[in-house]
PDB file of N, CA, C, O and CB in Angstrom:
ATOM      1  N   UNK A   1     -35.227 -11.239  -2.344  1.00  0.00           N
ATOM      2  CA  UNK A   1     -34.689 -12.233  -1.430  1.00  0.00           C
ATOM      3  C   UNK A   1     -33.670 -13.138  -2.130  1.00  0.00           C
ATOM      4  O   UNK A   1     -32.902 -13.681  -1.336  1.00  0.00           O
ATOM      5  CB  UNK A   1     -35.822 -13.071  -0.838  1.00  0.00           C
ATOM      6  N   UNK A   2     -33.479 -13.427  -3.392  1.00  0.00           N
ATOM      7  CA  UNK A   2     -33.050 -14.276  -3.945  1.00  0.00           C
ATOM      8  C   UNK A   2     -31.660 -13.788  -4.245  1.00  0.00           C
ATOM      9  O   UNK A   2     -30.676 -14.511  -4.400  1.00  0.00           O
ATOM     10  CB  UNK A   2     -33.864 -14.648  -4.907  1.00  0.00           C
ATOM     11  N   UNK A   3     -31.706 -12.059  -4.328  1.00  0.00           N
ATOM     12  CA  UNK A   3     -30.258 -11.549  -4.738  1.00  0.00           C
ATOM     13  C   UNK A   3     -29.554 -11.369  -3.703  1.00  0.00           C
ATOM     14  O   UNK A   3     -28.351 -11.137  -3.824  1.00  0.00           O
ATOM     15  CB  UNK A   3     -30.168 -10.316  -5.474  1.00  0.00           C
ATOM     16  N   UNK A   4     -30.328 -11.457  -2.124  1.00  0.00           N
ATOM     17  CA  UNK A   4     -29.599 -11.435  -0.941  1.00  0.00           C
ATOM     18  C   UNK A   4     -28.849 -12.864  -0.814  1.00  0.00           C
ATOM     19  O   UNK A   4     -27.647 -12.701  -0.603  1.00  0.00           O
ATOM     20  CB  UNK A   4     -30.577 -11.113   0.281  1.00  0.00           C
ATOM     21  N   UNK A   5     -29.297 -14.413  -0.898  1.00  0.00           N
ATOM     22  CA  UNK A   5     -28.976 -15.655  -1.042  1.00  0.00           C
ATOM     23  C   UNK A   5     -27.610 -15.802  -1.932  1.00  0.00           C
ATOM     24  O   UNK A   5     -26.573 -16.358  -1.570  1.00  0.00           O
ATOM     25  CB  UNK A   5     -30.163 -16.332  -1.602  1.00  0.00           C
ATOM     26  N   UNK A   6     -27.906 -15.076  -3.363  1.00  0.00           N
ATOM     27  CA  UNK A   6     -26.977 -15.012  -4.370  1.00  0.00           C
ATOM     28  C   UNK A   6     -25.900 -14.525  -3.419  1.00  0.00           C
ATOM     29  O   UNK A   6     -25.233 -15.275  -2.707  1.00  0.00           O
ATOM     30  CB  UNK A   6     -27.354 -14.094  -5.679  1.00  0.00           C
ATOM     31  N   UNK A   7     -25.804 -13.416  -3.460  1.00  0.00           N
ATOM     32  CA  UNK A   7     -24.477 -12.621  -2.723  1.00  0.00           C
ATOM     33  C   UNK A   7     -23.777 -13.267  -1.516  1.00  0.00           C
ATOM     34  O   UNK A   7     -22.591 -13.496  -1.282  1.00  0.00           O
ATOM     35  CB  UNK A   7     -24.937 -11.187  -2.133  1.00  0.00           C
ATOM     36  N   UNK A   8     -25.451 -13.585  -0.502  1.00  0.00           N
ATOM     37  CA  UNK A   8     -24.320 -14.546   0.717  1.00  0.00           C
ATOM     38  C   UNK A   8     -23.893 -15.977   0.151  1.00  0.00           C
ATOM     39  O   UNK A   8     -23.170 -16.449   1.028  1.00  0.00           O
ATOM     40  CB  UNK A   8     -25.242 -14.994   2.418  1.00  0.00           C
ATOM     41  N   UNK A   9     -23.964 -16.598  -0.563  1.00  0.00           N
ATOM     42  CA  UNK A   9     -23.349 -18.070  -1.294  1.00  0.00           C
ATOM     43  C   UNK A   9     -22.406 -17.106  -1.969  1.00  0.00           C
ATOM     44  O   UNK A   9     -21.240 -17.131  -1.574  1.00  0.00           O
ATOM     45  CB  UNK A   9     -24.499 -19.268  -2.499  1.00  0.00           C
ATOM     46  N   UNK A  10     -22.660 -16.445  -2.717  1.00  0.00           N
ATOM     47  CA  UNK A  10     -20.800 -15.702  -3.274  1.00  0.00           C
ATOM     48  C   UNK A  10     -19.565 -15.666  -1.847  1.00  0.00           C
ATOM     49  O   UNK A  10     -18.552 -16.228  -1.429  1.00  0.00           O
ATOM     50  CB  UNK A  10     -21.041 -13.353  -3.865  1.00  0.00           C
ATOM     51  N   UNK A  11     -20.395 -14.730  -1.587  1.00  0.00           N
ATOM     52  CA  UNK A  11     -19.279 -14.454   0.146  1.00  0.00           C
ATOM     53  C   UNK A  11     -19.057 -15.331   0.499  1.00  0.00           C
ATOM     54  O   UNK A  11     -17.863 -15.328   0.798  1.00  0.00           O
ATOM     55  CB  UNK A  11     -19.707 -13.818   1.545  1.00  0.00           C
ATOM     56  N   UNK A  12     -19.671 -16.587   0.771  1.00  0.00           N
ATOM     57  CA  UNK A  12     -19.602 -17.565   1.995  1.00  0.00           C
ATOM     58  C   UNK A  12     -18.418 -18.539   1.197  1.00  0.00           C
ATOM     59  O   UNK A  12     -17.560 -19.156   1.828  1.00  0.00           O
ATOM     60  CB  UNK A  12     -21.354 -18.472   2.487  1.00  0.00           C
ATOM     61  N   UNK A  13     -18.553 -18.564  -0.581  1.00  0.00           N
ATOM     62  CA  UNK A  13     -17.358 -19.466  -0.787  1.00  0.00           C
ATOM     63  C   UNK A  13     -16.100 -19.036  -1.314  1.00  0.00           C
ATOM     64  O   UNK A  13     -15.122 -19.592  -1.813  1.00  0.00           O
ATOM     65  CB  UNK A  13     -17.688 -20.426  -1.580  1.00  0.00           C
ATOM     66  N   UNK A  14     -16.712 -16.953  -0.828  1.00  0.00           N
ATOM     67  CA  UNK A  14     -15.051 -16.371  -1.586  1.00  0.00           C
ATOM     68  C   UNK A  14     -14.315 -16.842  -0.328  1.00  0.00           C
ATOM     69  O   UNK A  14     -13.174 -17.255  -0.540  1.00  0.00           O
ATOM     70  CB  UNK A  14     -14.724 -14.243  -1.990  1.00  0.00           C
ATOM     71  N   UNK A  15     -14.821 -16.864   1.166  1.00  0.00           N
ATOM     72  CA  UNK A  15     -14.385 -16.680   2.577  1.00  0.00           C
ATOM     73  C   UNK A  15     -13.785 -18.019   2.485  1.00  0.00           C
ATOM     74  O   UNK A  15     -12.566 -17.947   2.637  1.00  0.00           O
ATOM     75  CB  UNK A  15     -15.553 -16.368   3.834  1.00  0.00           C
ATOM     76  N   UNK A  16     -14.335 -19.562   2.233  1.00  0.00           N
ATOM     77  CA  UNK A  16     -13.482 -20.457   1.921  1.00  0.00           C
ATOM     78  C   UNK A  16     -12.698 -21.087   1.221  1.00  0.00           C
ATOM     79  O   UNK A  16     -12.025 -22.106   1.381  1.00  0.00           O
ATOM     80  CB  UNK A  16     -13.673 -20.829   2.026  1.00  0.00           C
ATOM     81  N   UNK A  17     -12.944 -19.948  -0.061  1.00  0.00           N
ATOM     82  CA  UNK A  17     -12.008 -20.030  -0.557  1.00  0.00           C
ATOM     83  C   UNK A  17     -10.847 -19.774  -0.261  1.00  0.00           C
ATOM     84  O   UNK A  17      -9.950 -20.612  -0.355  1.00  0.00           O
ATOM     85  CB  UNK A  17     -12.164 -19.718  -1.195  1.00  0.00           C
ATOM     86  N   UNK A  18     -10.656 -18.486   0.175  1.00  0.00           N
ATOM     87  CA  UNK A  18      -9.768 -17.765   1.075  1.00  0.00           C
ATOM     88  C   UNK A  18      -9.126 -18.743   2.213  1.00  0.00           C
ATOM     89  O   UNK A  18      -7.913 -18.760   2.419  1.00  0.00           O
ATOM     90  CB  UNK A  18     -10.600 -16.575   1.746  1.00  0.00           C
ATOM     91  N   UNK A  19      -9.697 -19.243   2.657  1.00  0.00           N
ATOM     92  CA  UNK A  19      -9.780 -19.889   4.121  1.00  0.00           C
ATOM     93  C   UNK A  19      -8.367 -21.316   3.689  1.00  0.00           C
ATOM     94  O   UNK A  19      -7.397 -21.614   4.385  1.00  0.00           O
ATOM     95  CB  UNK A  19     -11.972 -20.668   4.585  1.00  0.00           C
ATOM     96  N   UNK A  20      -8.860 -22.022   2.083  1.00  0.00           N
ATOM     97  CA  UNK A  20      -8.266 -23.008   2.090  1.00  0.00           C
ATOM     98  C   UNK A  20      -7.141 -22.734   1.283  1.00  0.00           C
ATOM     99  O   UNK A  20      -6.087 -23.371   1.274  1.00  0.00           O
ATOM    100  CB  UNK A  20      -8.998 -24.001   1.788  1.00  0.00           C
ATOM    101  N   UNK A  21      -7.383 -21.915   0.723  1.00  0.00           N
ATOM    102  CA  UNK A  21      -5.506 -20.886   0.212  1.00  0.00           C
ATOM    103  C   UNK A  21      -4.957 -20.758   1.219  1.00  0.00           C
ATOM    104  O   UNK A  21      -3.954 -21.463   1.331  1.00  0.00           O
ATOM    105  CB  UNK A  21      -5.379 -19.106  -0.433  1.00  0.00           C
ATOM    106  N   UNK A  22      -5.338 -19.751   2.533  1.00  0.00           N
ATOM    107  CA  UNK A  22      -4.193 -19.179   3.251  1.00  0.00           C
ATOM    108  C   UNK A  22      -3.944 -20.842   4.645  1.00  0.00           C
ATOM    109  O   UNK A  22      -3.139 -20.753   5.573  1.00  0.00           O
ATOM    110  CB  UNK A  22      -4.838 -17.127   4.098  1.00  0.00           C
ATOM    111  N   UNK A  23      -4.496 -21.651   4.498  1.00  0.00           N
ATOM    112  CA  UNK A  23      -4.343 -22.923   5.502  1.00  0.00           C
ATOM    113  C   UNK A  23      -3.541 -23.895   4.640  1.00  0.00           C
ATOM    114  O   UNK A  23      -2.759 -24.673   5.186  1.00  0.00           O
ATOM    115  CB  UNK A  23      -5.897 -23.666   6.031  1.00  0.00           C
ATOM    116  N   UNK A  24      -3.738 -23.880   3.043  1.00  0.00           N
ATOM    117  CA  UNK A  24      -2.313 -24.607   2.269  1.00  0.00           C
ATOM    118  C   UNK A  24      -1.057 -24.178   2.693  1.00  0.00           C
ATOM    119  O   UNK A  24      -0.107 -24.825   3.134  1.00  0.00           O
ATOM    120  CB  UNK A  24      -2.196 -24.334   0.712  1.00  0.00           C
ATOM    121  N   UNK A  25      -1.254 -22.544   2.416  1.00  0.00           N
ATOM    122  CA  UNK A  25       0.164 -22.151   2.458  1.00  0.00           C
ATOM    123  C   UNK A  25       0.426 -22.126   4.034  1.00  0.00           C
ATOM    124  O   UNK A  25       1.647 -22.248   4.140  1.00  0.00           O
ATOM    125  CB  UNK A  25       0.466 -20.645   1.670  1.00  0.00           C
ATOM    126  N   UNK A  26      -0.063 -22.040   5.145  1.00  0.00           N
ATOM    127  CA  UNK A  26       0.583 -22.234   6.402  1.00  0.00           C
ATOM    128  C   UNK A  26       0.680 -23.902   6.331  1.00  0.00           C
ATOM    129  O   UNK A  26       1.867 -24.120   6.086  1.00  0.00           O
ATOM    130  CB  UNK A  26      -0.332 -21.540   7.771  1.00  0.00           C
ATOM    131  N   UNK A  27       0.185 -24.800   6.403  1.00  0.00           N
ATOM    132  CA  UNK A  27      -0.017 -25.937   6.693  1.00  0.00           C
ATOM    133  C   UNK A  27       1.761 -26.959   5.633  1.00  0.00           C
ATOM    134  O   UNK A  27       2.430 -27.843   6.170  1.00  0.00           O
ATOM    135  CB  UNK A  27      -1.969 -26.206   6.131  1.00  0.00           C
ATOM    136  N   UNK A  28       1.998 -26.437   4.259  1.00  0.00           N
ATOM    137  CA  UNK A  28       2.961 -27.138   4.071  1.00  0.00           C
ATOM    138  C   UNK A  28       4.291 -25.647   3.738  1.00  0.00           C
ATOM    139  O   UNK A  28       5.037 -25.761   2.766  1.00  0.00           O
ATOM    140  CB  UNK A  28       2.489 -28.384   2.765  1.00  0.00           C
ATOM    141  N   UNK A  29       4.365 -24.712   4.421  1.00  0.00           N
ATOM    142  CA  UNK A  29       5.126 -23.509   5.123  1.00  0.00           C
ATOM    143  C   UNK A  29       5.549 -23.302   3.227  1.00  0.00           C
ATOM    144  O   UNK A  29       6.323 -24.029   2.602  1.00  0.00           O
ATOM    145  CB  UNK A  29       6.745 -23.952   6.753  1.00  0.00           C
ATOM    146  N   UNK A  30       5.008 -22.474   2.838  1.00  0.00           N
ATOM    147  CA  UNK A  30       4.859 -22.444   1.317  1.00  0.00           C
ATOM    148  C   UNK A  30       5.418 -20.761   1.848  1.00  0.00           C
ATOM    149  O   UNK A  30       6.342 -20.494   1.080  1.00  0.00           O
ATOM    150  CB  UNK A  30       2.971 -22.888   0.321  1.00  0.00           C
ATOM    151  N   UNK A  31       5.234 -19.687   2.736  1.00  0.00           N
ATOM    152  CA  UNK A  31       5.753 -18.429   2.415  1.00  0.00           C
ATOM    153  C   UNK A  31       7.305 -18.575   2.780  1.00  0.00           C
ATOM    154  O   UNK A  31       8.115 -17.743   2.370  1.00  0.00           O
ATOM    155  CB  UNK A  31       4.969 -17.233   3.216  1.00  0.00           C
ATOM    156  N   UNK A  32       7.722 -19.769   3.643  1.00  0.00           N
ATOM    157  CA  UNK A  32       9.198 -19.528   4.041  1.00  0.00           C
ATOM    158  C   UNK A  32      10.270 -20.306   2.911  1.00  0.00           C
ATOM    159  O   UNK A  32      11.493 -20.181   2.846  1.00  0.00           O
ATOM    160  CB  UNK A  32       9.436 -20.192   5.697  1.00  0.00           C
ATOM    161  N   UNK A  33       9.471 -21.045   2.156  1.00  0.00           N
ATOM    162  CA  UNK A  33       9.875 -21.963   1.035  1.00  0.00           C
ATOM    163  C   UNK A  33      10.267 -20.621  -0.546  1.00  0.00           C
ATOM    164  O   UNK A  33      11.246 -20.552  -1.290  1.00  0.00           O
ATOM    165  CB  UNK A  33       8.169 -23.326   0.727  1.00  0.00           C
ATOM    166  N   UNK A  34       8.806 -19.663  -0.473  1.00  0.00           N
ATOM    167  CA  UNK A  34       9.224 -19.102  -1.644  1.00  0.00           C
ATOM    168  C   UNK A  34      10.388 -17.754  -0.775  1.00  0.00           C
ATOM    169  O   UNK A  34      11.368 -17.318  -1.379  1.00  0.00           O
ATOM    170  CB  UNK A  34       7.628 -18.506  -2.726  1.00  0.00           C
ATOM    171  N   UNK A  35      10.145 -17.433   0.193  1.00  0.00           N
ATOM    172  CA  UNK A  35      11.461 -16.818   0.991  1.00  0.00           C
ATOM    173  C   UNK A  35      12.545 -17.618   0.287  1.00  0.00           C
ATOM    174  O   UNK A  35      13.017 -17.483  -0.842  1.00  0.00           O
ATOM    175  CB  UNK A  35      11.503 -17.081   2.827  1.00  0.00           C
ATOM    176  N   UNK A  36      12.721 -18.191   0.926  1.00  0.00           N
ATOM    177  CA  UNK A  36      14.070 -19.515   0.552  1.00  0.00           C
ATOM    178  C   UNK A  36      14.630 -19.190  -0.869  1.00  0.00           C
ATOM    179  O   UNK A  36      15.798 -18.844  -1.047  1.00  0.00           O
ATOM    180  CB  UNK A  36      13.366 -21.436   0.419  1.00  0.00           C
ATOM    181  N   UNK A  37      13.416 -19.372  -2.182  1.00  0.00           N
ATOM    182  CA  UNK A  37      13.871 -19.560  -3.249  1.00  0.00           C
ATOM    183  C   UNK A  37      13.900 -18.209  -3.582  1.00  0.00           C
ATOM    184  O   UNK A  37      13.980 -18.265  -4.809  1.00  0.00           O
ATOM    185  CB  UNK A  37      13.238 -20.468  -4.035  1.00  0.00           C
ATOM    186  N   UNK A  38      13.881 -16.572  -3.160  1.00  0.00           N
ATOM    187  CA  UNK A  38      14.000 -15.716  -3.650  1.00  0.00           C
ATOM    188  C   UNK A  38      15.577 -15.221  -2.706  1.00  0.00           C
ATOM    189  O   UNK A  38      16.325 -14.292  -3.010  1.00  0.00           O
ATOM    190  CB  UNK A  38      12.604 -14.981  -3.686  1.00  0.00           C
ATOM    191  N   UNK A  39      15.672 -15.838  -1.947  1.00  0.00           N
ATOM    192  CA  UNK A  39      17.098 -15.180  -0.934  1.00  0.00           C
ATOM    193  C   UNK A  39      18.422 -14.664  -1.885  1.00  0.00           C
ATOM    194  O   UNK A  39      19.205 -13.750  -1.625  1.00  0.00           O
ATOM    195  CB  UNK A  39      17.863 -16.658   0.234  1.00  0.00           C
ATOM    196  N   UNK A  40      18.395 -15.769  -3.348  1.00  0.00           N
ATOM    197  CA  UNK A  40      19.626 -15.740  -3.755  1.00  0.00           C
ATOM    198  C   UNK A  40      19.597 -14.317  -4.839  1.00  0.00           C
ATOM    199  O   UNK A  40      20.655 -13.705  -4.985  1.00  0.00           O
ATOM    200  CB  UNK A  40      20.022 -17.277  -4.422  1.00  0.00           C
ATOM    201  N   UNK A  41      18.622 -13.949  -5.409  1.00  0.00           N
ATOM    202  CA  UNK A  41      18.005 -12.564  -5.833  1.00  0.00           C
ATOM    203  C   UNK A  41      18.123 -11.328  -4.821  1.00  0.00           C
ATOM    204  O   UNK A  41      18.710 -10.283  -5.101  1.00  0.00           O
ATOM    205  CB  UNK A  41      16.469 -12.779  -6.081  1.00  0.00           C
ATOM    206  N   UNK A  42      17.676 -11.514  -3.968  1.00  0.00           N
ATOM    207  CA  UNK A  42      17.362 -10.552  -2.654  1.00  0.00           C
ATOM    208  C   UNK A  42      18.821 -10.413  -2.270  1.00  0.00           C
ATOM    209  O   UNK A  42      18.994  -9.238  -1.944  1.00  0.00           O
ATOM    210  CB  UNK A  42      16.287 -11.268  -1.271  1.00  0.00           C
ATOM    211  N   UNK A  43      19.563 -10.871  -2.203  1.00  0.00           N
ATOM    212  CA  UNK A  43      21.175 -11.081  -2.001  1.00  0.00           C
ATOM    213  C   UNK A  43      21.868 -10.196  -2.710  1.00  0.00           C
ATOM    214  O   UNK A  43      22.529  -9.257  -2.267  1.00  0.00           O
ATOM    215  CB  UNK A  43      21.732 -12.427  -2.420  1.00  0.00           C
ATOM    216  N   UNK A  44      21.694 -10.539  -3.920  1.00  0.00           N
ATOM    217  CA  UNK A  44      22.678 -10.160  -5.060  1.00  0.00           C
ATOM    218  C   UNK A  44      21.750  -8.157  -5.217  1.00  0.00           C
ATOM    219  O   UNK A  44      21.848  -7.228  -6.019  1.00  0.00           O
ATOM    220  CB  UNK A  44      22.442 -11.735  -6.977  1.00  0.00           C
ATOM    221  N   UNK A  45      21.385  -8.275  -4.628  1.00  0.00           N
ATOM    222  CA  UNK A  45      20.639  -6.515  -4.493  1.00  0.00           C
ATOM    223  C   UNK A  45      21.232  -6.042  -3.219  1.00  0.00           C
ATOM    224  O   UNK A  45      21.935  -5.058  -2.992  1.00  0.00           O
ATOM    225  CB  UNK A  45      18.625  -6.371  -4.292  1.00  0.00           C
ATOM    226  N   UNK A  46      20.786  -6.966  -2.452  1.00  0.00           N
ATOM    227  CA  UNK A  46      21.264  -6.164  -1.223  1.00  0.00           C
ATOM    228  C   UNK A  46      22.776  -6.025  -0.691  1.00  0.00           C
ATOM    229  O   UNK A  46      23.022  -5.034  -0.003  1.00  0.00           O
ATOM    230  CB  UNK A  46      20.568  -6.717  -0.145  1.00  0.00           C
ATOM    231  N   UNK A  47      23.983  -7.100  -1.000  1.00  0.00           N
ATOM    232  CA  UNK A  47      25.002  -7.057  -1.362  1.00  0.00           C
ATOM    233  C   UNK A  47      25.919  -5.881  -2.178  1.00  0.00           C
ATOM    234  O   UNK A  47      27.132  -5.717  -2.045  1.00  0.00           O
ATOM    235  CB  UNK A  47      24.856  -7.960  -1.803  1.00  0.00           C
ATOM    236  N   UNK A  48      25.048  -5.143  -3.017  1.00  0.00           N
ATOM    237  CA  UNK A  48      25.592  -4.273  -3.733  1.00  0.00           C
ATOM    238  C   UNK A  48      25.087  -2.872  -2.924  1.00  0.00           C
ATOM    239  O   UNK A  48      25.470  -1.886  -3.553  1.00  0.00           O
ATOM    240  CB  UNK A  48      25.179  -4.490  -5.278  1.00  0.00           C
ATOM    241  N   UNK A  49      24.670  -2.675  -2.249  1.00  0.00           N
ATOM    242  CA  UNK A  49      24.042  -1.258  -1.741  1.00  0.00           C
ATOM    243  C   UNK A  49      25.352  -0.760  -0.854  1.00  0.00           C
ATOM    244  O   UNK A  49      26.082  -1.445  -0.137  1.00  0.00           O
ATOM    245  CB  UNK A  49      22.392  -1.435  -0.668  1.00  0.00           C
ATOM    246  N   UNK A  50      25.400   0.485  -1.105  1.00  0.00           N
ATOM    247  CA  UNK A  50      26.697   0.937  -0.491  1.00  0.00           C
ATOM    248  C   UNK A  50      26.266   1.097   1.215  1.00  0.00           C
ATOM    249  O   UNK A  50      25.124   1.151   1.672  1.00  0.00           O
ATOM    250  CB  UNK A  50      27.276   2.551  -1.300  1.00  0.00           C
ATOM    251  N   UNK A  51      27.667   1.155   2.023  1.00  0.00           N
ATOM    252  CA  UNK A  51      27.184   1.297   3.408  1.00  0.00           C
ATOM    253  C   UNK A  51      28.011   1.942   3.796  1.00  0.00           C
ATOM    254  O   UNK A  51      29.157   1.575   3.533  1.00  0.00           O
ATOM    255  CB  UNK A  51      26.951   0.252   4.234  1.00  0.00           C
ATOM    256  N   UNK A  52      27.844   3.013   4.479  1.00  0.00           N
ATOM    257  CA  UNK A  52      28.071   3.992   5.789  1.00  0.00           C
ATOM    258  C   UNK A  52      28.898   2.766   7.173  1.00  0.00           C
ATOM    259  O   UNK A  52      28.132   1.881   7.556  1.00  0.00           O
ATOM    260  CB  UNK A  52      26.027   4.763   6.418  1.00  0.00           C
ATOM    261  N   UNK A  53      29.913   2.769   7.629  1.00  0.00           N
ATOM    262  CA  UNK A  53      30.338   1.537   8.619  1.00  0.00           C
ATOM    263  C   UNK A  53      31.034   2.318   9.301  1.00  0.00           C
ATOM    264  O   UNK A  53      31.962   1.767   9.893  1.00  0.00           O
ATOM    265  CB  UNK A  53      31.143   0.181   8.120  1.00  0.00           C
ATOM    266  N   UNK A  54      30.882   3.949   9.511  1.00  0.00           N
ATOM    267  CA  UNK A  54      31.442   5.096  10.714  1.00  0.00           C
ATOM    268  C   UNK A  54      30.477   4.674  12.019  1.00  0.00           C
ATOM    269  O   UNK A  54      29.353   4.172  11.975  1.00  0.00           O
ATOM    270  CB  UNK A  54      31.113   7.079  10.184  1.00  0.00           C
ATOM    271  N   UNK A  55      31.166   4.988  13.033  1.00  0.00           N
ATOM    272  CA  UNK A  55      30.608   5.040  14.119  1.00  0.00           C
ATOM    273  C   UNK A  55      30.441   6.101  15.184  1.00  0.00           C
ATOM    274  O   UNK A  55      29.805   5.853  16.208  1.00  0.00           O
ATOM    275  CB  UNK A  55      31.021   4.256  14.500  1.00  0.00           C
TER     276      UNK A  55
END
C-alpha cells in the first residue's frame, strides 16, 4: 500500500508540476516571445533556400 501512495504523490506533483510550467509559459506568452527571438535565425535559413516562382 505504501508503494501505491509513493507513486500517486510522484504523479500527482509530476502533473503539477507540469501544470505550473505549461500556465507560466501561456500566462506571460513565453512561446511567442522565444518565436520572436529565434525569427532573425529562422530568416537567415529560410531566405537562402532556392525557389521555383514558374507558374
Amino acid at each position: 500500500m505504501s508503494k501505491l501512495c509513493t507513486v500517486v504523490k510522484k504523479l500527482s506533483l509530476a502533473g503539477t508540476a507540469f501544470f505550473v510550467v505549461t500556465f507560466a509559459a501561456y500566462y506571460f506568452n513565453l512561446d511567442m516571445k522565444l518565436t520572436a527571438a529565434m525569427e532573425p535565425v529562422l530568416n537567415y535559413f529560410y531566405d537562402r533556400v532556392d525557389r521555383d516562382q514558374h507558374l
